[in-house]
N, C-alpha and C positions, 0 to 999 in steps of 0.2 A: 283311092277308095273304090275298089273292084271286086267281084266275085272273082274268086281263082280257085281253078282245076289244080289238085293236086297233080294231073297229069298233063300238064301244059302248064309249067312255072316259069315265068321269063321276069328278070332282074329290071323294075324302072330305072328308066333313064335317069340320071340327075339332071336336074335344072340349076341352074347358077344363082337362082330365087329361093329362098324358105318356100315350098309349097311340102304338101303335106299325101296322105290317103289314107283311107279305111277301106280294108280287103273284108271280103268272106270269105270264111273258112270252115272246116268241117266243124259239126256239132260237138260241143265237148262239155257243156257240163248245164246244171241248172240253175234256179233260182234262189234258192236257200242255200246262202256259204257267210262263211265270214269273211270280210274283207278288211286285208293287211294295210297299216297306214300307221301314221304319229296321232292321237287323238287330240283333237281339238276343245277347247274349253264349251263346254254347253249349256245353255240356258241363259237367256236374253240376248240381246244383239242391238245396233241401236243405228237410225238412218243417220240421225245428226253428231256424229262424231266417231271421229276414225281412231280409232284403241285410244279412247276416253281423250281425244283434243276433237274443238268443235271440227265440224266438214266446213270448208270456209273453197271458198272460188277466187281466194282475192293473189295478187301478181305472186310471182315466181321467179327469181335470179338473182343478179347481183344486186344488193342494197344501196339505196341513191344514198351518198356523200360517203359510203364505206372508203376506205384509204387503203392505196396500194401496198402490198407484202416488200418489206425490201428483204424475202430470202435471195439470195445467191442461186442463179437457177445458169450453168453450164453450156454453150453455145445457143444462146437466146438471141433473138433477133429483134426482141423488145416491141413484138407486135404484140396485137389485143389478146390471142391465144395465147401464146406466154405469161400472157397478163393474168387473163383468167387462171390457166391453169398453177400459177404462183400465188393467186390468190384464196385458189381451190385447198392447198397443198396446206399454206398458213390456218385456213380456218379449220379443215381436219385435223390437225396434229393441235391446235387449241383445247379440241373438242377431248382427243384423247389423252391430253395434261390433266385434265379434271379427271375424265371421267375412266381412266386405268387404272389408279389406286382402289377404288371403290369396285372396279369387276373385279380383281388382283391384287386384296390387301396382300401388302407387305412390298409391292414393286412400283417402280415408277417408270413413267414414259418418254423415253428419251425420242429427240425429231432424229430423220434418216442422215445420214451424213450429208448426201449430196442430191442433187436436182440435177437432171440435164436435158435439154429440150432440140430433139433435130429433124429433120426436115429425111424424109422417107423416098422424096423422089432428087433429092440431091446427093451427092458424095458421101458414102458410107463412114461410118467411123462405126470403132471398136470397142463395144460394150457390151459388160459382163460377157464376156467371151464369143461375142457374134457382131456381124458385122449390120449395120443398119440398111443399108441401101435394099428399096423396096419393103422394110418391116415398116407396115400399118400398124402400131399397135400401141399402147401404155404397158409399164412390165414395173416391178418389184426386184433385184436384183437381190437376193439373201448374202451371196458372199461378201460380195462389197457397201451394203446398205443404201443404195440408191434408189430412186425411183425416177425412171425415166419416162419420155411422151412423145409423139409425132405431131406436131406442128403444122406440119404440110398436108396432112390429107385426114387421118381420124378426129382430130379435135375440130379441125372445119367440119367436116363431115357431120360429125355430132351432134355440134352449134346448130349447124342448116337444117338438120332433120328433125331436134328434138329440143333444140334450145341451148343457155348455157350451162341450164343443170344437169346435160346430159355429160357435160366434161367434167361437173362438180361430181358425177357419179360415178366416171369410171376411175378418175382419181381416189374416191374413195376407197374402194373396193381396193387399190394399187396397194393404199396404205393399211388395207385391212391386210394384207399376206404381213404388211412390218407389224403390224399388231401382233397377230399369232407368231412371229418369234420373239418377239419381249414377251408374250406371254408363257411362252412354252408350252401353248397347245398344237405344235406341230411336231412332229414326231418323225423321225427317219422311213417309216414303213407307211406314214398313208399315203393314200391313194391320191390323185387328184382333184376328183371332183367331190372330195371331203373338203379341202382346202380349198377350190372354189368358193364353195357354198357358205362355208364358216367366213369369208371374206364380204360375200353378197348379206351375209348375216350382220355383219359390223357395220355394212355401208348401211344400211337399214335403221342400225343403233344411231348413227351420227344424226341422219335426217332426220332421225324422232327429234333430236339435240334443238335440229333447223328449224321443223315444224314449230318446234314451243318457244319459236320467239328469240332463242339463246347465243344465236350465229352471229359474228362480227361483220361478214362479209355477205351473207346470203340468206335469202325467204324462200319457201318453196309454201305454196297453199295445199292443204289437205285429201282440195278435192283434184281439179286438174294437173296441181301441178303434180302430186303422188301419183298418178296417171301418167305422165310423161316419166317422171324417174322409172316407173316401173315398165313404161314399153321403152326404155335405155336396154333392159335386163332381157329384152325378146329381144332386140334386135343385136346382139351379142348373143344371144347363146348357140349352141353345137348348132352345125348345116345339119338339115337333115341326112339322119342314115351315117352320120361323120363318128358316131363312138357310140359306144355302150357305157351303161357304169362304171364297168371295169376298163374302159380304155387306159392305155398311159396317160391321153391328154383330154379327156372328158372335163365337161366343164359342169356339164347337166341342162338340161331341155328348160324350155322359160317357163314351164307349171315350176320345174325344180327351184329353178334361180328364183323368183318370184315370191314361192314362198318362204326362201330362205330368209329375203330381204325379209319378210311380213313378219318370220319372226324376232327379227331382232329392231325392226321399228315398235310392235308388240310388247315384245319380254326383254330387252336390251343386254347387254354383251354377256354377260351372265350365262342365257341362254346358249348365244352364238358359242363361248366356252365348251357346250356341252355334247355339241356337234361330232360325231364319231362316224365312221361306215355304219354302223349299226339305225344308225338315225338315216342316213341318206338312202339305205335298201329299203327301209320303212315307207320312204314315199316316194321312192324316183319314179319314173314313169321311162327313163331314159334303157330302154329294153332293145336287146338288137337280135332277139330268137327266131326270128321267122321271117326278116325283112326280106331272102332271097324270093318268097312269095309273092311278091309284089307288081304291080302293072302300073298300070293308070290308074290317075283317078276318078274319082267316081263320077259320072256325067249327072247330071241334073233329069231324069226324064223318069217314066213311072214305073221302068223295072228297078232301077235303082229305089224309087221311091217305094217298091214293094217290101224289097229286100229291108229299109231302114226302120218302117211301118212294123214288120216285121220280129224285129228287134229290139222295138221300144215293147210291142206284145208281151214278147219273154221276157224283156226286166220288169215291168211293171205289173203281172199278170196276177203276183201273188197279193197284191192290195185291194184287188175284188173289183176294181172300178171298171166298169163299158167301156172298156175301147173305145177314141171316136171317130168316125167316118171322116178319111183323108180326100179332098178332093182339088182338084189340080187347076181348080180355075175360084176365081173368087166372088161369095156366096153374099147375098144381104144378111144379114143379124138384126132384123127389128128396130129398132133407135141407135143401137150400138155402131159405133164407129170401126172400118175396119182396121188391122196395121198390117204393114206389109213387113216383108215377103210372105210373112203366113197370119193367121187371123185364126180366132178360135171363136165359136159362138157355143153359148153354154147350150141358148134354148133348143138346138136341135144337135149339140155333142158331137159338133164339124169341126175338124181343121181344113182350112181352106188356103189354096197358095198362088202365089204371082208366081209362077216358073222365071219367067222374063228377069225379076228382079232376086231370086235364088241366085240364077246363072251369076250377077253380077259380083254378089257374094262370095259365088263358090270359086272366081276367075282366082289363078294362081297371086301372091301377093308380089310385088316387087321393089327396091330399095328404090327405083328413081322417080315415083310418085306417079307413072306411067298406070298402073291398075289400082283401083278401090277396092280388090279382092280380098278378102283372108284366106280364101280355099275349100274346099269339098266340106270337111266335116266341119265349119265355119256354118256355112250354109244352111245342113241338114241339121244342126243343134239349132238353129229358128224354129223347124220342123219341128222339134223336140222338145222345144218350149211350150208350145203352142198345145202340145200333148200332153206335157205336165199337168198343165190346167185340168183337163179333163181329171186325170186323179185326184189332185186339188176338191175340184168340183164334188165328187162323188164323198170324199171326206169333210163336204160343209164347211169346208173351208172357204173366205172369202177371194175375189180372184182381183178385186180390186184397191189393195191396201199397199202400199212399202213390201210388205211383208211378204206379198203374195211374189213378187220380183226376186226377192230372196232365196224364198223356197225354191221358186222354179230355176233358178241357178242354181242352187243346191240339188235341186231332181234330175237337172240335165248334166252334174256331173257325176251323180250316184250312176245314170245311163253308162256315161262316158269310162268310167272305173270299171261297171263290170263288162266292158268290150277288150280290156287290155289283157294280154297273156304276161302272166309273172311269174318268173320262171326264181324269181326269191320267195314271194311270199305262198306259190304255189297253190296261185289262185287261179279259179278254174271260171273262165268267160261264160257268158248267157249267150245262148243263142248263137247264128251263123255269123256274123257281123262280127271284125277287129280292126281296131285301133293301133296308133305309133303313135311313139310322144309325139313327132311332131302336129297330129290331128288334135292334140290336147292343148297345143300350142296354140294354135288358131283359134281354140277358143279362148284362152287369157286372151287374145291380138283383140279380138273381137269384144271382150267383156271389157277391156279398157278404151275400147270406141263409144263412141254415144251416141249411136245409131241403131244397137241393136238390141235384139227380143231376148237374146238370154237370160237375162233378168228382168224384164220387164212384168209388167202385170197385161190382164187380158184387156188394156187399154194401150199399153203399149208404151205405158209409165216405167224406167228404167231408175231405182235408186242413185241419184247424181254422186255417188260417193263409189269410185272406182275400187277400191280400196276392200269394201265392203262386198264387192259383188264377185271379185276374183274368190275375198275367202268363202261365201257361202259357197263357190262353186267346188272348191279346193275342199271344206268339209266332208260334198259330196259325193267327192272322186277318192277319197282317202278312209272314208267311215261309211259309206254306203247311203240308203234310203233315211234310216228312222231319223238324225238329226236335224232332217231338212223338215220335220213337222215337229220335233222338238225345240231346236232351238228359234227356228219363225214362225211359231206356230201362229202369229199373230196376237 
């Protein structure tokens, strides 16, 4: 997240971490445009339930007294991740006995032929025509109908970081590629991260299955546990700066994956069916036009703070509302309580900020639990909350409701949408400031924590329904301004 000289362009380094930046760039276009996206359904929204099943907090994983799968699973070592993931494999392919006829009158769903389970840092063996030693990973084989897993390092890995839904999930997804060829919505000429996505779309269909109660082997709750499944789906997606849309092996950035799941938890397979290229340039965000642009990112301090200030100016200029005075240390409010890193007080039309605790935010994110960070534009979207408010405010709108959480996730992605250059939809950015998916990222990272202001109200009240806060932000970035006072309007 840097200002950059067209005449002094130097390639960021990669880091070995997901971190992210927002560059400045030359002026390119204004405020009034249409912005390219899948439209989202509008009018009502609801805090107490996630696409109409209540928001519930209650456990998540495997179900006490469920009975182990006796499929046949191929170099298994009969440990608890084989277990799991045999018992993962059973309750999926259940799930699509039933529910394939009904997406797919006239077909029915056969299970894969075979299971096989090995170990990544042991002796290789030969499947689907590569050899294993050193592949981390879960895979769907087409020619030979298998689904295979890593035992040794991804499925612990998974477990450790995210629990055991997080192996119920990339199994699914494994079996969402065998779906799409029984289905025959795969096709010789797509792309990749079509068939990703139609996959993260199916995994999405199952857990609706899960959510409602219907699973022989597993519970996942509405609120945090749909929170953990869905940061499975960020912590899998592309390295930053690793593909474009159009890569061979693009998978799609975690706004993409995310919301592919959301739709087919949503709209269920049906939907996921209807997944073409056409639908994935609609809303990727997964752009690789100008990354050679790139430096550092953006440091925490007030020129940076000029430049973001700056920014939020030009998106939000044309709603008439007073800009509010940003100030970089933090201010009383009357009775009002402050929140941190940033704070908004109506009576005097301040955003006010901890820098100390921004920094903490803004620290790069990393896989071994060593940083609390999500990254720069993590960070500067508090900022940007916090500024929501202010237009909020000026349209009387309430700033203390559910609702008002909503909106301003919805405000802070409409921000976020018009910083991206789209070189599909040939949308032209507001203002100096641009975004990478991966900055887009950090905000899903961030909107499924329960720590932060993105959605939050000017109290610092976040909707407890993860689920609901990624998609108002998601409407935002994808349909612009008007729906964030249409569909919350309160």
């Amino acid at each position: 997240m840097v200002p950059v000289s067209t005449r002094n362009r130097r390639r960021k380094r990669t880091l070995g971490t997901a971190v992210s930046v927002l560059a400045c760039a030359a002026l390119i276009g204004g405020c009034s445009q249409a912005v390219s996206g899948t439209p989202t359904t509008i009018g009502g929204y609801s805090t107490t339930d996630v696409a109409g099943l209540p928001a519930t907090n209650g456990p998540s994983g495997p179900k006490d007294g469920a009975p182990d799968s006796p499929l046949p699973v191929e170099g298994t070592d009969n440990g608890a991740m084989d277990k799991l993931a045999r018992n993962a494999v059973a309750d999926v392919e259940a799930y699509w006995t039933e529910a394939f006829p009904k997406a797919f009158p006239g077909k029915q769903f056969d299970p894969v032929k075979r299971l096989v389970s090995y170990d990544s840092a042991g002796p290789g063996i030969q499947l689907c025509g590569s050899n294993t030693a050193g592949v981390v990973n879960a895979f769907y084989c087409p020619p030979e109908d298998f689904i295979a897993w890593d035992r040794g390092t991804l499925l612990p890995q998974l477990n450790n970081s995210f629990g055991p839904m997080a192996v119920v999930t990339v199994l699914a997804h494994e079996m969402g590629h065998a779906v799409q060829h029984r289905a025959g919505t795969v096709g010789a000429n797509d792309q990749v991260i079509v068939l990703e996505q139609q996959a993260d779309c199916f995994t999405g269909a199952y857990f609706r299955h899960v959510a409602e109660g219907s699973s022989e082997y597993f519970q996942v709750s509405t609120g945090q546990g749909l929170n953990q499944v869905m940061g499975v789906l960020n912590f899998i997606r592309d390295s930053p700066g690793a593909s474009d849309y159009g890569g061979n092996n693009a998978h799609g950035s975690a706004f993409d994956r995310v919301t592919a799941f959301q739709y087919g938890f949503s709209e269920g397979p049906q939907r996921c069916a209807t997944m073409d290229l056409k639908d994935v340039e609609q809303r990727t965000t997964l752009f690789k036009s100008w990354k050679a642009q790139q430096d550092t990112d953006l440091p925490i301090d007030r020129k940076s703070l000029d430049a973001v200030e700056q920014s939020l100016r030009a998106v939000f200029r044309d709603t008439g509302a007073e800009p509010p005075k940003i100030v970089t240390e933090p201010k009383p409010c009357g009775r009002q309580q402050p929140t941190s890193p940033a704070s908004y007080c109506a009576d005097t039309n301040t955003v006010s900020l901890n820098l100390a605790e921004l920094q903490k935010i803004a620290n790069p994110p990393s896989k071994d639990a060593s940083s609390t960070g999500y990254g720069d534009f993590a960070a500067y979207a508090q900022v940007a909350s916090r500024y929501a408010l202010s237009v909020q405010k000026a349209a009387g709108l309430p700033l203390d409701d559910e609702a008002a959480g909503l909106r301003t996730a919805c405000m802070v992605g409409s921000w976020s949408g018009l910083l991206v250059e789209d070189p599909i939809g040939q949308r032209n950015p507001v203002g100096n400031l641009r975004i990478v998916p991966e900055d887009i990222d950090e905000g899903v990272s961030a909107l499924l924590g329960e720590d932060s202001l993105i959605a939050a109200n000017v109290n610092g009240d976040q909707v407890p329904v993860g689920f609901a806060r990624v998609e108002a932000f998601r409407v935002g970035v994808q349909e612009g301004f008007a729906p964030c006072t249409n569909k919350y309007g309160g």
